[in-house]
C-alpha positions in Angstrom: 183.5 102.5 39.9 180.8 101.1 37.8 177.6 101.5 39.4 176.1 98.9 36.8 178.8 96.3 37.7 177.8 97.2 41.4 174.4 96.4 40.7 175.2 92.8 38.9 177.1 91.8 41.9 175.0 92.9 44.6 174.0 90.0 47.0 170.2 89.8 47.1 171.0 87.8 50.7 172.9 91.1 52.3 170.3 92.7 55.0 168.8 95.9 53.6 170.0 99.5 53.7 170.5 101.6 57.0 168.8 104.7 57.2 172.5 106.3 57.0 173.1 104.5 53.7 170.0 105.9 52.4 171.0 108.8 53.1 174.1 109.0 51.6 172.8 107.1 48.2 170.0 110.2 47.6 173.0 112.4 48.5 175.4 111.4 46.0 171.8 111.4 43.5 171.5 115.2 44.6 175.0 115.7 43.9 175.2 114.4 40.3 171.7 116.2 39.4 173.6 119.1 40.7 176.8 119.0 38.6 177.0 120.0 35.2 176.7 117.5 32.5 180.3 117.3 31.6 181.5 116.7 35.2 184.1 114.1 35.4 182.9 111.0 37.6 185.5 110.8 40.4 186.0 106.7 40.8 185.6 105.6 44.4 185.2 102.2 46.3 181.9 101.7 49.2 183.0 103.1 51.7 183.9 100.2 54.5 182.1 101.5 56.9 179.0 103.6 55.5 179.9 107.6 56.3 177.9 109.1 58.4 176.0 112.0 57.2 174.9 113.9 59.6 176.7 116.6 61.6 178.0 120.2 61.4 178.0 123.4 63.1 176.4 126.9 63.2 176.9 129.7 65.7 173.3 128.1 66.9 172.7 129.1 70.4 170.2 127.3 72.9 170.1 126.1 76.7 171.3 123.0 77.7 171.7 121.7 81.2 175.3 121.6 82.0 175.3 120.3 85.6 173.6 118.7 88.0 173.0 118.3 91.5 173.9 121.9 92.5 172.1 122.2 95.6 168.8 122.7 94.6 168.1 122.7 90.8 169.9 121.5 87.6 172.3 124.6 87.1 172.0 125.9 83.3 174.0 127.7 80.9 173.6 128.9 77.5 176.1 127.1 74.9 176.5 127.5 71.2 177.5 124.8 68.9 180.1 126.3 68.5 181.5 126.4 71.7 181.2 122.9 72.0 182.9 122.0 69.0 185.7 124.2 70.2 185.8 122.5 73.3 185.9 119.0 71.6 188.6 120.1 69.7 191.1 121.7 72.2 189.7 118.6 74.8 190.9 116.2 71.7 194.1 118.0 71.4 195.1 117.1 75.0 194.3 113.8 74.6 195.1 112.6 71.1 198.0 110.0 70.7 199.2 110.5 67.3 199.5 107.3 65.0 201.9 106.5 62.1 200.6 103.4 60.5 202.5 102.3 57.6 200.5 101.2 54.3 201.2 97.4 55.1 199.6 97.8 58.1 195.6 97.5 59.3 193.4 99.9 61.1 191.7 98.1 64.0 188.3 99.3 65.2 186.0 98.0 67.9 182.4 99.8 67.7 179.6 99.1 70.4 175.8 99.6 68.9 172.9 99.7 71.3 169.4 99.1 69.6 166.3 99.7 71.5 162.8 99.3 69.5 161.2 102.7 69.5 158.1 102.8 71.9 159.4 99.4 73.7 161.2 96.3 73.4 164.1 94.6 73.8 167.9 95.7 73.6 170.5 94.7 71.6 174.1 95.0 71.3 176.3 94.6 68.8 179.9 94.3 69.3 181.4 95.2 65.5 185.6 94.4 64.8 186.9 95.8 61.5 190.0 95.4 60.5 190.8 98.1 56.8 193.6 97.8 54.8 196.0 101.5 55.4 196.6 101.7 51.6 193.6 99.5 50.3 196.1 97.2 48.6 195.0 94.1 51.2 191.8 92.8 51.8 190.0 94.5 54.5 187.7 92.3 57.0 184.6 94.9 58.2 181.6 94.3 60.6 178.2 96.5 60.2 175.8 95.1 63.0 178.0 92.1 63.2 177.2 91.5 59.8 180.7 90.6 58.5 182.1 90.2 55.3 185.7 90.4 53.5 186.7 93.3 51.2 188.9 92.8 48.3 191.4 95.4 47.3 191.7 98.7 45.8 191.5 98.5 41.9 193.7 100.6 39.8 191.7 104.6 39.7 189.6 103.5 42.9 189.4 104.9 46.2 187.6 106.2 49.3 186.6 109.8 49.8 187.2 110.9 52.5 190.4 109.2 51.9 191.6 106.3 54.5 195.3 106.4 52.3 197.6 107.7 54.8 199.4 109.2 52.5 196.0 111.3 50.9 195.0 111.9 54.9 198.6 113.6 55.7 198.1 116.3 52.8 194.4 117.3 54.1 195.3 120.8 56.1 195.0 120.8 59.7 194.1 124.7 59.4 190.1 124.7 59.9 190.0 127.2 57.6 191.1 125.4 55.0 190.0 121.9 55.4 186.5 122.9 54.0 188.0 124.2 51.1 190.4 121.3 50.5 187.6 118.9 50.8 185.0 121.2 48.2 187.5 121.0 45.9 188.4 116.8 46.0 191.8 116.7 48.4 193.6 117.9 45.1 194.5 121.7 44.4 191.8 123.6 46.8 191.2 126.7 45.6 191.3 128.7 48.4 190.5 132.5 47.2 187.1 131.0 46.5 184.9 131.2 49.2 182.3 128.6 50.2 179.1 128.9 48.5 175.7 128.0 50.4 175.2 125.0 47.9 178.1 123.3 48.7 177.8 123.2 52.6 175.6 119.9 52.7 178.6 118.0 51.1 181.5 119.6 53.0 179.8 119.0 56.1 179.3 115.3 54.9 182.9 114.7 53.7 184.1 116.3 57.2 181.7 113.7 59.2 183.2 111.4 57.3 186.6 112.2 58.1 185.3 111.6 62.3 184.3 108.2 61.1 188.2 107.2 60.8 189.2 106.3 64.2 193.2 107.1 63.1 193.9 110.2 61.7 197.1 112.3 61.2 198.4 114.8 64.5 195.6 117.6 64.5 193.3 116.7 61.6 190.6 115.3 64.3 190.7 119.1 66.5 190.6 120.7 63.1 187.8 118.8 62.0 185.6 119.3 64.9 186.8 123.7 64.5 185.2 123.5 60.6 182.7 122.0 61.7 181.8 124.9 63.6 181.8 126.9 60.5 179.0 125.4 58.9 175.6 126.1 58.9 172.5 124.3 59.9 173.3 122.8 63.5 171.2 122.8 66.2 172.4 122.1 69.9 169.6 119.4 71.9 169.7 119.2 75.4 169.1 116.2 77.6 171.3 113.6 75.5 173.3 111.0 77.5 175.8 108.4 76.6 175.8 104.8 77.1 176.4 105.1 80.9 173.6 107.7 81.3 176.3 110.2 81.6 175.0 113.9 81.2 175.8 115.4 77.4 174.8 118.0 74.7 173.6 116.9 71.2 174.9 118.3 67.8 172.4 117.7 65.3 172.8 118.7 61.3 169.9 120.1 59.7 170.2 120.7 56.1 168.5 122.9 53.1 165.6 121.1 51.8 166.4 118.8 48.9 168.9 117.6 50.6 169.1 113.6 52.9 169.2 116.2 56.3 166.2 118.3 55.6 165.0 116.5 58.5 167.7 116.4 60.6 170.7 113.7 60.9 172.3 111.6 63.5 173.0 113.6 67.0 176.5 113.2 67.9 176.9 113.3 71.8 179.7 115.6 73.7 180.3 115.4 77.5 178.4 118.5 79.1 181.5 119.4 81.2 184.5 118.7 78.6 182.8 118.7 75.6 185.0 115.3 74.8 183.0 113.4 72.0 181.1 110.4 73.9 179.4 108.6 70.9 176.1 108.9 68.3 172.4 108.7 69.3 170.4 108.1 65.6 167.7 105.4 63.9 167.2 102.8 62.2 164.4 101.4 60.1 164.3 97.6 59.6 160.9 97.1 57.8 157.9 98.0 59.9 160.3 98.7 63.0 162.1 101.6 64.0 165.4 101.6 66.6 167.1 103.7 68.8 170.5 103.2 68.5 173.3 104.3 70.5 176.9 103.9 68.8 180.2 104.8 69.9 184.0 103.5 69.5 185.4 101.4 72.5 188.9 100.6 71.0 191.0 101.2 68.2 194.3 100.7 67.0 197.2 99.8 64.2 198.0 96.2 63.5 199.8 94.0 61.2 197.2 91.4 60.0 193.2 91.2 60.2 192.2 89.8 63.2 194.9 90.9 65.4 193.9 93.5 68.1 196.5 96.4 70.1 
């Protein structure tokens, strides 16, 4: 896509950039200073929802508490990362209910978003319905703190990546070996006799958050994501997280190289502390001189036949 016809048709009246936006703009930046001079431009459409860029996995070990009220004192336990990626993905495995939507077809999500001013203040919730077009070739209706607006269509040499095209989804490997690979190398021929290099682990881990972002995935790409995940460096496990419900749960935080939008640390994604079963996100956002908690998770999703109908 034309960022120069982006720019002529932004809306001076849309609210300004989350800090995850941000993030991913001076990203994709870092990415193009990186690449050589002659590097094809891959065209894309905005992502419908903006990707989150902020999680991935080390062999990082810490203690977290993992229960509570054990008779006298919190009982705790040394966990890695990545244990409890592996746990999300064998806990997702027993749950998942594989989709097939066809490309006519819509993918409904329903996200929750708890605000809380940092240092005190009053809550908010936002209750966002999107409703994204399977192959892109309908008009997709999206809600970003119940900010709504309509989507046209994939033009001809556009698309997402990660990819939301069924069609591109069901050729990503479910082996977590490879699914870094594949995604280095652009969903099309991965190369995988190459091994990773350090400077490419900020954008795999990136494109693999991503891919968690799509609520419907194909039969075992979500475990496998959550098992390459574990593979990458630069996580760090936090302790004393809880979910919406105040529900006990361990942190997984990406920190990345410096240069990089996660030098500082990214958005915490929260896993139950007894099934490791992913509960939601914990990050911040800056709207002008204030700062917010904000607590995020999906509470329903789905395949439909038009926008605005729900499962």
């Amino acid at each position: 896509m034309n960022e120069l016809q982006l720019l002529r048709e932004w809306d001076e009246d849309a609210p300004p950039l989350a800090d995850t936006a941000r993030a991913r703009a001076r990203f994709r930046l870092y990415q193009a200073m990186q690449a050589p001079a002659a590097s094809p431009t891959v065209p894309r459409r905005p992502l419908l929802r903006i990707a989150v860029a902020a999680v991935a996995a080390a062999a990082v070990t810490t203690t977290v508490v993992v229960a509570q009220h054990t008779g006298t004192s919190p009982r705790s336990e040394t966990v890695s990362a990545t244990t409890v990626l592996r746990g999300a993905a064998a806990e997702e495995r027993r749950l998942e209910k594989p989709l097939a939507p066809r490309d006519d077809q819509f993918v409904y999500t329903k996200e929750i978003v708890k605000e809380t001013p940092v240092g005190g203040g009053r809550s908010r919730t936002y209750v966002d319905e999107s409703w994204s077009s399977v192959d892109g070739s309908k008009r997709s209706y999206v809600s970003e703190l119940e900010h709504t607006q309509w989507v046209p269509p994939y033009q001809p040499g556009q698309g997402d990546w990660p990819p939301r095209r069924w069609s591109q989804l069901k050729k990503l490997p479910t082996d977590p070996a490879k699914l870094p690979i594949a995604l280095r190398d652009g969903g099309g021929r991965a190369n995988y006799d190459r091994p990773m290099r350090a400077n490419e682990w900020p954008q795999v881990q990136f494109l693999l958050s991503g891919l968690l972002r799509n609520p419907v995935l194909p039969k075992g790409l979500r475990p496998a994501t959550f098992e390459a995940l574990a593979t990458v460096p630069g996580v760090k496990v936090l302790p004393g997280h809880t979910d919406a419900g105040g529900r006990p749960g361990i942190g997984i935080q990406y920190v990345g190289p410096a240069g990089t939008p996660w030098a500082d640390g990214g958005r915490v994604l929260v896993f139950d502390a007894k099934t490791y079963q992913y509960l939601g996100a914990r990050d911040q956002r800056k709207a002008g001189a204030v700062t917010y908690e904000q607590w995020s998770y999906v509470a329903a999703h789905g395949v439909v036949d038009r926008v605005m109908q729900r499962p």
